[in-house]
N, C-alpha and C positions, 0 to 999 in steps of 0.2 A: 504494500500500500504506500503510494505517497504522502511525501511530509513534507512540512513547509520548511523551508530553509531558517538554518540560525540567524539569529537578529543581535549584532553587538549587543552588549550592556555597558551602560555606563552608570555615572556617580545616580542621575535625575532617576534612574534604576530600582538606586536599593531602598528605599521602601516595601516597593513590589516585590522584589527578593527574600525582604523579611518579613512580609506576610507570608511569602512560598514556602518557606523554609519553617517558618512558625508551625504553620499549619501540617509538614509532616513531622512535625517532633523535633526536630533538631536543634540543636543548641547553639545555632550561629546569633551573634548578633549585627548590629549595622554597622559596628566597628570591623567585625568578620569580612562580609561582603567587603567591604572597604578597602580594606587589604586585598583584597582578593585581586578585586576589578584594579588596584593601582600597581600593586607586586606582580602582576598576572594580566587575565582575559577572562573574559565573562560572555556565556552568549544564551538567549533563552529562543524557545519556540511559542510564538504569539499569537493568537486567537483575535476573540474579542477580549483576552484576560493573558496572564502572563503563564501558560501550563504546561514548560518544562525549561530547565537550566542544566548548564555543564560550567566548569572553569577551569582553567590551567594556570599552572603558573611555574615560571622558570627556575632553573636553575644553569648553574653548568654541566652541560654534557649529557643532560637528563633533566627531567621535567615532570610533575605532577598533575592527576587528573581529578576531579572531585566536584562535589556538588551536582552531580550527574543524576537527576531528579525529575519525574514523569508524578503529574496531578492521575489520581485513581485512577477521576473518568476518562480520562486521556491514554491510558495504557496498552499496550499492546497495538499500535496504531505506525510501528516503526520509528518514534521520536526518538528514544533513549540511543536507539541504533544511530539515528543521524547525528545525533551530540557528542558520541562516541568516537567519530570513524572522522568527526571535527577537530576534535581534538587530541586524536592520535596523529591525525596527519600536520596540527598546525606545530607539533613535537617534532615529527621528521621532519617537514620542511626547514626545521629550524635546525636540526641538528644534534636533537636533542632525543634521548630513550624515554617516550612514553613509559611513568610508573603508577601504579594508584595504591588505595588499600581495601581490599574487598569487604566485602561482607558475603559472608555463605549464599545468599540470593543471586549474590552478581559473581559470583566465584566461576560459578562454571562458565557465565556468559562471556565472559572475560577469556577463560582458557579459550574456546571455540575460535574466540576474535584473535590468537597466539601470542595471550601473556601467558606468563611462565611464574610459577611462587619466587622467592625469594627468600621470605623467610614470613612468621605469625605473631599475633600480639593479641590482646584480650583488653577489652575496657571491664575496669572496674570501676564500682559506685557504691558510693558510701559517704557518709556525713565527718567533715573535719571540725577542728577545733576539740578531739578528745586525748590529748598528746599533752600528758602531765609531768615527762622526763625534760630537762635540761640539754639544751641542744650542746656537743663539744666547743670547745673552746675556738678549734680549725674552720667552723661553718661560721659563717657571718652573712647578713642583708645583704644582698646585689644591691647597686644603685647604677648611677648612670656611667661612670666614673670608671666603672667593670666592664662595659659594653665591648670596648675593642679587644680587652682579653679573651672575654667569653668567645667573641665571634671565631677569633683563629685558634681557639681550643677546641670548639667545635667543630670548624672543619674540619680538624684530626680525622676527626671518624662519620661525620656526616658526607665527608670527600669532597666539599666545597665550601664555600662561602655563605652565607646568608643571611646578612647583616641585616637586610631592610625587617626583614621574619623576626631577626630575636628581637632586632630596639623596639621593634612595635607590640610584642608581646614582654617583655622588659619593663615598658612602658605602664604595662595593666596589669602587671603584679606585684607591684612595688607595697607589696603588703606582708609576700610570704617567698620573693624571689630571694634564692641565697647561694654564695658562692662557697667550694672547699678550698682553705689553702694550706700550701705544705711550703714551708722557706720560701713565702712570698710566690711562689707559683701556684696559680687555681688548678686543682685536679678535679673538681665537678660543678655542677652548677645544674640547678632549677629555677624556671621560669614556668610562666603560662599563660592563663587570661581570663576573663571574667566570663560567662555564658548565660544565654536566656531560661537555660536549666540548672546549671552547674558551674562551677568553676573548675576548668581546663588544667590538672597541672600537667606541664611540657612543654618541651624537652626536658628529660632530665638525661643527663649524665656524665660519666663518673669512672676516673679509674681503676676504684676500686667497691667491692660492692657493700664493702663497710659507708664510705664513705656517700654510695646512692639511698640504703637506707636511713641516715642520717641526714642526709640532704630532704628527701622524701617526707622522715617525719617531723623533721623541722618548718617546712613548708603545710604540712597538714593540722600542725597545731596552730598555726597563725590563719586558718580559714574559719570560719564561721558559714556550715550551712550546708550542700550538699556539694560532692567531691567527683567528676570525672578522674580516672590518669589510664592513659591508656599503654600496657605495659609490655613489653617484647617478651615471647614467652619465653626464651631461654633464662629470664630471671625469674626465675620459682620459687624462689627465696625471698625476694618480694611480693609477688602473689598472693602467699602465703600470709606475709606479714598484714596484707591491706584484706585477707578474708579472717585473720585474725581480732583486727577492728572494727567488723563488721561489715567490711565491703562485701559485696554479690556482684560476680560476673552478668555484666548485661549484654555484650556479645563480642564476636569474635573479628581478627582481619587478618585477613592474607595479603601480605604485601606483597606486588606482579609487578613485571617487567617485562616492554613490550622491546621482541628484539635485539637484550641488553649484552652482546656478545663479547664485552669487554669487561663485565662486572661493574659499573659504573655506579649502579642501585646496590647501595651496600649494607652488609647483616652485621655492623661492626658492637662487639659484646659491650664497648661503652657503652652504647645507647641503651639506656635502661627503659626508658620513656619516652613517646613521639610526639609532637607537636600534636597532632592530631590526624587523621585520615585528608582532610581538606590540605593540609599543608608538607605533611612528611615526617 
């Protein structure tokens, strides 16, 4: 069946974005979108109403895909397919290896179109602010001041840059964001951001996984309220510790790679925590 072509998004957009997005659950806010459409591209399929979105957003040498979102009545109508096959190609054209993070829905849909895993991760939820130990002496508040550290720590293992992603989430966590350090050198760091459901924590991480649960539950005592983190599942140890505190697994992701014949899209064990599915 035909479908109507993508339609840019811009700023005049996100409203309608966060109604779209509202109304399937999700936890993006305006600040979201915002980033999105200025770090990135935004494109939705239009009607007489706005009833479906995709975005991308760069990187080096590889690229993310997200927000990829079909209204009920509008399903099955080949949309999701045209946002897709949009946004994988405006990756290649670029140069860049189409990546996302699935969910078990889109997991297969994804293989068919030949992404490939990568590697998995599990959001958990749960309420912060119950964290009554004393954070070490080595963890301290991030502030602004941290920003250029953190970014070229991160690309260690993130394998790029992404400077515009942390200041901007840097920026909205300046409540419970905090860095490790060992002789003046940061060896981990937590950020995140605020949600219309939750508070996002991510990226986190961390040389060591002493220091990611201390970073972690430093950041969750200074939250008030309910807690996204969504967590790479090679840390089980973490896991563990956040179903300990009452977190519940609310679902699952497969990170894929469209292509990625270089390893480009990487499963590096720092990374304890992801920015989120929309971002990486």
């Amino acid at each position: 069946m035909a479908t109507s072509a993508p339609t840019p998004l811009g700023p005049a957009d996100i409203p309608a974005c966060l109604a779209f997005s509202a109304e399937a659950g999700w936890n993006q806010t305006a600040a979201d979108w915002a980033l999105m459409l200025s770090a990135g591209r935004g494109v939705g399929i239009v009607t007489d109403r706005l009833i479906a979105t995709a975005a991308i957003v760069p990187y080096e040498g590889f690229g993310w895909i997200s927000m990829v979102f079909v209204a009920q009545s509008e399903r099955r109508r080949g949309h999701a397919r045209t946002l897709m096959e949009w946004a994988v190609a405006a990756h290649r054209e670029a140069g860049r290896v189409p990546a996302l993070d699935a969910t078990p829905a889109g997991r297969e849909v994804y293989r068919r179109m030949g992404f490939t895993r990568v590697c998995d991760a599990t959001r958990y939820e749960g309420i912060g602010g119950r964290e009554d130990g004393v954070s070490p002496s080595y963890i301290v508040p991030a502030t602004g001041d941290d920003l250029a550290a953190i970014i070229a720590y991160d690309a260690q293992y993130f394998g790029v840059e992404r400077g515009t992603i942390l200041a901007a989430l840097l920026a909205r966590s300046t409540t419970f964001a905090a860095v490790a350090r060992e002789n003046g050198r940061i060896t981990g760091y937590v950020i995140g951001r605020n949600g219309t459901r939750a508070t996002q924590i991510g990226p986190l991480v961390a040389d060591r996984e002493a220091d990611a649960a201390a970073l972690l539950s430093t950041a969750l005592s200074r939250i008030d309220g309910p807690v996204f983190v969504d967590v790479m599942d090679r840390h089980e140890a973490v896991g563990e510790s956040l179903t300990r505190r009452g977190f519940a697994v609310q679902r699952r992701f497969e990170r894929m790679a469209y292509g990625d014949t270089e390893g480009r899209v990487r499963d590096a064990p720092e990374i304890v925590a992801i920015a989120g599915p929309e971002l990486g």
